[in-house]
N, C-alpha and C positions, 0 to 999 in steps of 0.2 A: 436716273436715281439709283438703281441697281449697280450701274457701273462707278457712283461715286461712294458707295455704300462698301465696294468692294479694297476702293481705294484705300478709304481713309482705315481700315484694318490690312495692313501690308506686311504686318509682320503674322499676325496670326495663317493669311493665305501660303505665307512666303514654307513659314512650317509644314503647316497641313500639305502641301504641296510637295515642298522636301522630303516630308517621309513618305509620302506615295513614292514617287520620282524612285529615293532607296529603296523601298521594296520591289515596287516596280522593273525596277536595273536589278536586284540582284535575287531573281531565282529563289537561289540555294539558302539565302540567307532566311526568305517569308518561311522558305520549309523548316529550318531549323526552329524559326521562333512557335510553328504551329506544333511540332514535334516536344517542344520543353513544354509547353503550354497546355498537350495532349497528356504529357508521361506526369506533368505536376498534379494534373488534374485527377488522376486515376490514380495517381502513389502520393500516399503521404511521405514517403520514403525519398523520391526522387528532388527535389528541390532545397536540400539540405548543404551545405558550406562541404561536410567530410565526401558527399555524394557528388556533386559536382566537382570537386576536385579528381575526384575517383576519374570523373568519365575524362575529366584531361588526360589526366596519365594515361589511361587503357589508348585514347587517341592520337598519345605524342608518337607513338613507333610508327603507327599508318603515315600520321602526317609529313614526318620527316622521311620514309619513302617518297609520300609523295611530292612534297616540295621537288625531290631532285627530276621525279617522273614529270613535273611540269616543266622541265628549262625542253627536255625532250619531245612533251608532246604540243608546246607552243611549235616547236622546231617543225612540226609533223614527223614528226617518230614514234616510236614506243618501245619500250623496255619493258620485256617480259623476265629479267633476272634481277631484278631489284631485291628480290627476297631470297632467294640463293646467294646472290654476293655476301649481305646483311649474315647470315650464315656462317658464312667463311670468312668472314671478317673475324665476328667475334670467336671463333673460332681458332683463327689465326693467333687471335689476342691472349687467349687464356693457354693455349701450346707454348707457346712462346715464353709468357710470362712463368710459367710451372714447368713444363719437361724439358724446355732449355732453359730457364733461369735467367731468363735476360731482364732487365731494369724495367720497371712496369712502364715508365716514358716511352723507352726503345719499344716495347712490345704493341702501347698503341699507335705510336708511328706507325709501324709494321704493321694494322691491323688498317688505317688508315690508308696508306701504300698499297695495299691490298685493296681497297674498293677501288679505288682510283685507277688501278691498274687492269682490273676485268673492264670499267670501263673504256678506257681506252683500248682495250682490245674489242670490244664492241664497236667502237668508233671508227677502228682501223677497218674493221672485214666490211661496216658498211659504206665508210668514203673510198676508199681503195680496192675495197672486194668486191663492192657493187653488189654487196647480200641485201637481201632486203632487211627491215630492222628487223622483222617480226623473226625471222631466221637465224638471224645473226642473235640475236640473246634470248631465241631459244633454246639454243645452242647454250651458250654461257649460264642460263636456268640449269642443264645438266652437269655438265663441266665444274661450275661452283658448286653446286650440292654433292657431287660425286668429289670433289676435293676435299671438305670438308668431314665427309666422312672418313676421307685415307687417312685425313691428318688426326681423328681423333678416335681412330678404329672402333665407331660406329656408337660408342660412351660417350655422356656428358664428360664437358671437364670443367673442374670448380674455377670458378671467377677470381681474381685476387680481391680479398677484401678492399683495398686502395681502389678499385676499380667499382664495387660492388656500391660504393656510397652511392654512384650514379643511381641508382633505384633508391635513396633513403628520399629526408626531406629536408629542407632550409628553417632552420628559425621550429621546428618541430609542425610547420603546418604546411608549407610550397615545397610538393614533391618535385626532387631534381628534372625528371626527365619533361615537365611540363617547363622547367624555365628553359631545357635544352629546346626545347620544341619553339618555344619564341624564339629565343636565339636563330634557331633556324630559318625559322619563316623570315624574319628581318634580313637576314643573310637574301633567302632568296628575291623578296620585294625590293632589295638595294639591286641587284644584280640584274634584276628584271626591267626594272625602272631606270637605274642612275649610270650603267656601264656599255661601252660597245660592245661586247658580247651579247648582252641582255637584248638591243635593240639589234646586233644580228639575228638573233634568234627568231625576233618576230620577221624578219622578213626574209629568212630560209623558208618560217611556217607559211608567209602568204604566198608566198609563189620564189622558187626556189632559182630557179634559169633567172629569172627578171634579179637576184639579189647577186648571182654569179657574174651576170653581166654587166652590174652596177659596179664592180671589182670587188665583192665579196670575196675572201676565200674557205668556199665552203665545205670544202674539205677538213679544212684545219678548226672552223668552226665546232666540228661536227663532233672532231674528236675530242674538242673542249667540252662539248654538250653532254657527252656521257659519259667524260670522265667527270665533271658536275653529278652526275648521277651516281655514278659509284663512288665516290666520296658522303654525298648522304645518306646509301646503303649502307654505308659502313660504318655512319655514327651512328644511323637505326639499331645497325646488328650491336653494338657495343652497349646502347640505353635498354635495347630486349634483354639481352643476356645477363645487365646489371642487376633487371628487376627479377632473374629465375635464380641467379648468384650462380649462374652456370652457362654454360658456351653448349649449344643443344645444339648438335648438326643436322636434326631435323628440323630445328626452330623456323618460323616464319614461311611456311608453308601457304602459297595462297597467298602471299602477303603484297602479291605481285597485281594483283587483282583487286584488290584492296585498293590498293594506291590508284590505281590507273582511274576506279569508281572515284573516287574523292577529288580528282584532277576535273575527272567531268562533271560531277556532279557541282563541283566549283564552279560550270562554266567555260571551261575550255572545251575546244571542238578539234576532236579529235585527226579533221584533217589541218590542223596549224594555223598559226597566226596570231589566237586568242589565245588570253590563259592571265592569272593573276595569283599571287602568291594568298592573299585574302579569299580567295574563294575555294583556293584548297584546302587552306585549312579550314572553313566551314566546311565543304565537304567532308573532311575528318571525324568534325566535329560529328556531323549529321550520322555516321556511322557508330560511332561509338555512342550515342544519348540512345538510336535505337537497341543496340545491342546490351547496355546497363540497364534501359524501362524496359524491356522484354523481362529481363530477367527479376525484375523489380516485382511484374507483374502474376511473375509462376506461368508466361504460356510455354507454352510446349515448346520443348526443343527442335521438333521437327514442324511448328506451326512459326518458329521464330526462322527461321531459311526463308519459310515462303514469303513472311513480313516483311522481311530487310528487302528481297527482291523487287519484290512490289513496288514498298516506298522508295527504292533509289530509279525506278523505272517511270513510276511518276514525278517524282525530284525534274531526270532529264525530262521529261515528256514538257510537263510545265514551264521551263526554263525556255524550252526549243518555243513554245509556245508563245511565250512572255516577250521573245526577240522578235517573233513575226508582228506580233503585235505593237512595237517600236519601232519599225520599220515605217515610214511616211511617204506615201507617194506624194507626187508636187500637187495630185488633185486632192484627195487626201488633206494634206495640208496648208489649200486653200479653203478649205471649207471646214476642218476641222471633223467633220463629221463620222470620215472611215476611220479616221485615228480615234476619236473617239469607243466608236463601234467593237473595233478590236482590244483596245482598256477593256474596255465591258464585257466580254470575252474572255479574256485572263482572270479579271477578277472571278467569274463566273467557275471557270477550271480550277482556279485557289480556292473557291469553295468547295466545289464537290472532293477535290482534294483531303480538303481537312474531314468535310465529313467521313468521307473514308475510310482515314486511319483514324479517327476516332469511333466510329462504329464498329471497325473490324476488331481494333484493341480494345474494344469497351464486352465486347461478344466475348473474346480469348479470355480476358482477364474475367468476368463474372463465369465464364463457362470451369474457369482451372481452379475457386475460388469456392467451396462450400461452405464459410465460416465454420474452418475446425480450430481448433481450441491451440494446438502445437506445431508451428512451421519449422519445416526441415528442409534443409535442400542438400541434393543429390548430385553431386558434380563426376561422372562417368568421363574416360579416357575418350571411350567413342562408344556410336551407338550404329555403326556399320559393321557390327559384328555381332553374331548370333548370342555369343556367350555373355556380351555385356548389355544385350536385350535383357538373358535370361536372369539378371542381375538387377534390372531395373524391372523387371516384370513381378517380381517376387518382393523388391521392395515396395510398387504401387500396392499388392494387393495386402502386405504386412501393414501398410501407413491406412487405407480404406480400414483393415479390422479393427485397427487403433484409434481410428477417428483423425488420423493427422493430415495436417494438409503439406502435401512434397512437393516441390519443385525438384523437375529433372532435366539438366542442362549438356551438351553433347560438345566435348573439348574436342572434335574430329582429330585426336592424336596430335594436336597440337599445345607446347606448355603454355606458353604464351596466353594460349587462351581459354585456357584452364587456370590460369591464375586470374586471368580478367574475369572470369564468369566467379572464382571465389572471392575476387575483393566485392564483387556485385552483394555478393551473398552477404558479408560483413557489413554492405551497408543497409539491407534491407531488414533487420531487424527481424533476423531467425533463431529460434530459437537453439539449432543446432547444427550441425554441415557435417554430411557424409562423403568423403573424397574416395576419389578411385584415381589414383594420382598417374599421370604420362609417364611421368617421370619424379621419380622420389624423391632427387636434389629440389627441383624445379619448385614444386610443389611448397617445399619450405615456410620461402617468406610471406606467402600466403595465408598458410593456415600459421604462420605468428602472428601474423595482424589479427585473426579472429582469438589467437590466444592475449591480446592486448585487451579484446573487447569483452574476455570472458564466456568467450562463443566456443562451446562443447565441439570437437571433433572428430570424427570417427572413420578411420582407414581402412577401405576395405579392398582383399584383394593384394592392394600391396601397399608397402610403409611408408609415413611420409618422414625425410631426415632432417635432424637438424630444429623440429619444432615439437611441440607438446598435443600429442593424440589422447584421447579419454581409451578409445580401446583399438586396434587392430585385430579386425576381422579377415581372416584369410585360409585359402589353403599353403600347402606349403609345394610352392614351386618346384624347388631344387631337390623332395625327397618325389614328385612326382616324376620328374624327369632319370629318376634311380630308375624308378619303376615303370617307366617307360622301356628304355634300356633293360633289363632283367626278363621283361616279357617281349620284347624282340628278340633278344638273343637267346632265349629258353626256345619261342617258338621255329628258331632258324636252327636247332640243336647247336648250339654255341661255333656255328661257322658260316662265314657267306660276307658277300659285299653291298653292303648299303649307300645310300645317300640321305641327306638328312636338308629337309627344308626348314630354314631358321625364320624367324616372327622379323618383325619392325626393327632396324637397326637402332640402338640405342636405348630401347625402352629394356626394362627390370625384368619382366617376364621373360622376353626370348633370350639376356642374361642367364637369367637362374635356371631358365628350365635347360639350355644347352650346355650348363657348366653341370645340372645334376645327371644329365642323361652323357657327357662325357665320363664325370666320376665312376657311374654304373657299370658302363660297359669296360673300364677297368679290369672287371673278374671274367670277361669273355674275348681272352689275346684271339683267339679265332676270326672275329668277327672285325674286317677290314671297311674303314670309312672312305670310300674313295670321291665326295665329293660332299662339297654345303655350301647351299647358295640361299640369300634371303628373297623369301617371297611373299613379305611383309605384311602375314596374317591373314592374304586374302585369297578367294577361292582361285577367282581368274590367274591368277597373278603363279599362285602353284600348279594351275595346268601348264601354262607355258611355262615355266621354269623346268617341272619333269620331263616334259614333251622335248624338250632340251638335251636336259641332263642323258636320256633315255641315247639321244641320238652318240654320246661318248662315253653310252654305258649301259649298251643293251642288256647285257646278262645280270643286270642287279638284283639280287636277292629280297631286299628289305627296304621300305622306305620309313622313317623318323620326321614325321612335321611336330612343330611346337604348336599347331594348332588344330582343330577341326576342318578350318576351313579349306586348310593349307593341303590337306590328308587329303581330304573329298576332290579337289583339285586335280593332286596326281593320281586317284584313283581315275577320272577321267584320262587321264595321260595312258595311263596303263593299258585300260580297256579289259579286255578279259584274260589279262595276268594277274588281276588287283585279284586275292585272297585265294589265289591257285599258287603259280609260280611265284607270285613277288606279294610280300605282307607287309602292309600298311599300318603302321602303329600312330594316332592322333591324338590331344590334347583339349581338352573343357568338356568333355560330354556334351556336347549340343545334341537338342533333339535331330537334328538333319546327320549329325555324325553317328547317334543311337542307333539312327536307324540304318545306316552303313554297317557297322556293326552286328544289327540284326537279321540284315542281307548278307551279312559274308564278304562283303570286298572289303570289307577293313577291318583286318585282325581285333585290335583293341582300339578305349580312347580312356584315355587318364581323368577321369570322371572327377569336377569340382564341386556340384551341386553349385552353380551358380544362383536359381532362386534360396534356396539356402543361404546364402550367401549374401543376398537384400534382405532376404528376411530377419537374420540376424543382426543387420546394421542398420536396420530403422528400429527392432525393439532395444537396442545399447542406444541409438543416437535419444531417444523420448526418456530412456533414464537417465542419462547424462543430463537432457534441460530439465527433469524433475530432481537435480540433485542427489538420486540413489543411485547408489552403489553399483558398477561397473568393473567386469572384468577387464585385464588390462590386454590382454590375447586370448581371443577365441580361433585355434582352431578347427577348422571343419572339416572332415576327415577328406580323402583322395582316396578315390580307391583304382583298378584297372580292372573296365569292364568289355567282358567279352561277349560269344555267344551265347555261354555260359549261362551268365548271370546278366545280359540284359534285362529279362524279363520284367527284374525286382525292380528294378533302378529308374530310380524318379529324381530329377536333375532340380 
């Protein structure tokens, strides 16, 4: 009875059935729908037509890396330069199009030509060189990114507007780089699917001698396979750049990592053979829904790292799961019973699963979340540096006095994703946006979209161009780098030979402050610069740079860092020359540099009041959503604090 009962509904079973079977077979995709389903449920925010399109665009640049990092890693490969290339592409492109003047057509050939072309040099050193992949483009990871710099001496450079459309939208509602990102994908599911390449590929990935000796040649394969990949790096780098309206050479950082996540998380396995152009882009997907609902949610910047880790470790974990459990022995499936068994098992894992991250994001979001009255979000350059703590320290405790509720999101010095965390913001229904912009071209189109939506906001630190700020909160860079200068060369009695450790290539700060502390040291011909090397704002990174510099210039008098951290660094380098023979002049007042300072190894540090400096851009950001009156530039003074006057000085 039960078996004719079963019958005569065949089509209701035939469904029920089908959609198990689909989620079942694909992983990545049960996790994405419990992921919208999680971020829908806890944000009113999140499930909206302008919010969802939001997470498209923020996940077309990953996706179209990874599409190309999937022809590679079905191949069993991997490509660790996909976002250096992406780089130098558009980089390539906006050079070309502006400092030589070539035809914006010719420039993105040439920018095109350029992925294509790292990849097949990647293809070359691994079919021919016999490098392994991992070597061979991590290699090319430097080489690209170190290019890209020569070519734009270390500055953004502006986008052609003819190029820049690629960031608008179609019809005023389908943003370009989401229909580029289909485009794409279709590209790669043809290629995967319908072409001899596509079917070489898989079976380089399943076993590679057995394809060679089937008369593959997989050589020549190989270096189709990654120049495939540098080709989609380089339409990546071109859609990132479109939507910053600038060619950042530090752009896509990390992005390399990204891709390769979303390729797995897709479902491919990373020793070859497996892979689908549909499962990457869910995995895309899956990345970017959590990286918009975090930020939907106000959790933490540093509690959003741990999340994203998590869920893409569970994502694989479940998937790896989900295939053993489809796997049918012949006993097994005579009796139905293990297979059975092992269903019951996955499902069981997809639940604890969901509970998971929805408990954990149910904790973060109710923990970041005290029904205050006014939301602000706080989008910081980075939060790996003492001074841009000191900046969001002083804004939590200005938004607590005020009663507001902050959101503070951590761009790790990337534009890219400092614009994705502020279109986040636009959609979340803030009352106003405090930026601390990477990059002040970058930065732009971002905060126009909040000026479309009537959304207040407020620059702190440095300006953003090109778009409408209620007020710019700062010190002034280029007169502290005078004064940097002035008090080096006063305490060296106006003669001696220095070296000067530069910040982050291409960001506005180590700009302004090396262009003020050149102008300065103008009025002391005595004092000879025999060396500057960037050591990009960070401590480690300035010990071994001086420890360096030291070795082709032992006798240096003076050292110049554009930062704290940078200073504390070659004070370590130094050892016990730092504030005897050789003076160290620093930059932000950090307390960890104060206290250098108050020790003697380090002459001065060009004090910004960084808490100051939140504190004043979360009380302008609350007047600006209550409609009063705002100054349009608050500066906050600089001063150069030594042994002197540490004492007084509170940052």
């Amino acid at each position: 009875m039960a078996t004719d009962t079963l019958k005569s509904k065949p089509g209701a079973q035939g469904a029920t059935g089908g959609l198990r079977r689909l989620l079942l077979d694909n992983g990545a995709l049960t996790a994405l729908i419990v992921l919208v389903v999680v971020m829908s449920a806890l944000s009113g925010d999140f499930l909206t037509a302008d919010n969802l399109l939001n997470v498209g665009v923020q996940a077309a640049v990953t996706a179209i890396l990874a599409f190309g990092v999937t022809f590679v890693i079905v191949s069993a490969g991997i490509d660790l330069s996909v976002g250096s290339v992406a780089a130098l592409s558009a980089t390539v492109l906006a050079w070309s199009a502006t400092e030589a003047g070539m035809p914006v057509a010719l420039a993105v050939l040439l920018s095109v030509l350029t992925g294509i072309a790292c990849g097949l040099v990647n293809g070359f050193l691994i079919s021919y060189g016999k490098l392994p992949p991992f070597i061979a483009t991590l290699a090319m990871l430097s080489v690209g990114r170190g290019l890209s710099l020569v070519i734009s001496q270390g500055s953004p450079i502006a986008f052609p507007d003819s190029v820049s459309h690629l960031g608008d939208t179609l019809g005023g509602w389908l943003p370009v780089p989401v229909l580029v990102m289909i485009v794409m994908g279709l590209i790669t599911a043809f290629v995967l699917g319908r072409t001899y390449i596509g079917r070489s590929m898989y079976a380089i990935g399943g076993n590679e001698e057995a394809a060679r000796l089937s008369g593959l040649r997989v050589k020549r394969q190989k270096l189709a396979i990654y120049a495939f990949s540098g080709l989609f790096a380089a339409a990546a780098g071109i859609v990132l750049a479109s939507r910053l309206s600038s060619a950042q050479p530090q752009a896509a950082q990390g992005y390399e990592l990204d891709a390769i996540a979303a390729v797995v998380i897709g479902g491919a396995s990373l020793a070859g053979g497996t892979g689908k152009a549909s499962g990457t882009l869910i995995g895309a997907l899956i990345l970017a829904v959590l990286r918009n609902g975090l930020n939907l949610l106000s959790v933490s910047a540093f509690w959003q790292q741990v999340v994203i880790g998590v869920v893409i470790a569970l994502a694989v974990l479940f998937d790896t799961l989900r295939r053993k459990a489809g796997a049918v022995t012949p006993a097994a499936g005579a009796s139905g019973g293990g297979n059975r068994g092992r269903q019951a098992l996955t499902y069981v894992i997809a639940a604890v699963v969901a509970v998971a991250v929805v408990g954990a994001t149910s904790l973060l979001h109710n923990g970041s979340s005290g029904g205050k009255s006014q939301k602000i979000g706080l989008s910081l350059s980075t939060l790996n540096n003492p001074f841009f703590v000191q900046i969001r320290n002083g804004a939590e405790e200005e938004a607590k006095k005020l009663g507001v509720d902050l959101t503070v999101t951590d761009a790790q010095n990337d534009a890219s994703q400092q614009a994705n965390q502020l279109q986040n913001f636009v959609s979340g229904s803030l009352s106003a946006v405090i930026v601390n912009p990477v990059d002040s071209d970058a930065a732009g189109p971002s905060v126009r979209s909040a000026n479309k939506d009537d959304i207040p906001v407020i620059a702190v630190d440095r300006g953003v161009n090109k778009a409408e700020t209620s007020a710019l909160v700062a010190s002034d860079n280029v007169e502290g780098g005078e004064l940097g200068a002035k008090a080096l060369a006063e305490k060296l009695g106006g003669k001696g030979t220095i070296v000067i450790l530069q910040g982050q290539a291409g960001t506005s700060a180590s700009r302004e402050r090396g262009a003020g502390f050149a102008a300065g040291l103008k009025a002391y011909p005595g004092i000879k610069v025999v060396a500057k090397q960037p050591a990009d704002f960070d401590r480690t990174k300035g010990l071994d740079v001086m420890t360096n510099l030291l070795q082709a210039h032992p006798d240096v008098d003076g050292v110049f860092a554009e930062n704290d951290e940078m200073a504390l660094g070659a004070i370590k380098a130094l050892g016990s020359k730092a504030g005897k023979s050789v003076q160290v002049v620093g930059f932000d007042g950090t307390p960890d540099g104060l206290k250098a300072v108050q020790d003697g190894t380090l002459y001065a540090s060009v004090a910004q009041q960084p808490k100051e400096l939140g504190r004043i851009a979360v009380r302008n950001a609350l007047r600006a959503a209550e409609d009063k009156k705002v100054e349009q530039t608050v500066k906050v003074p600089v001063k150069v604090v030594t042994q002197q006057n540490v004492a007084g000085f509170e940052g």
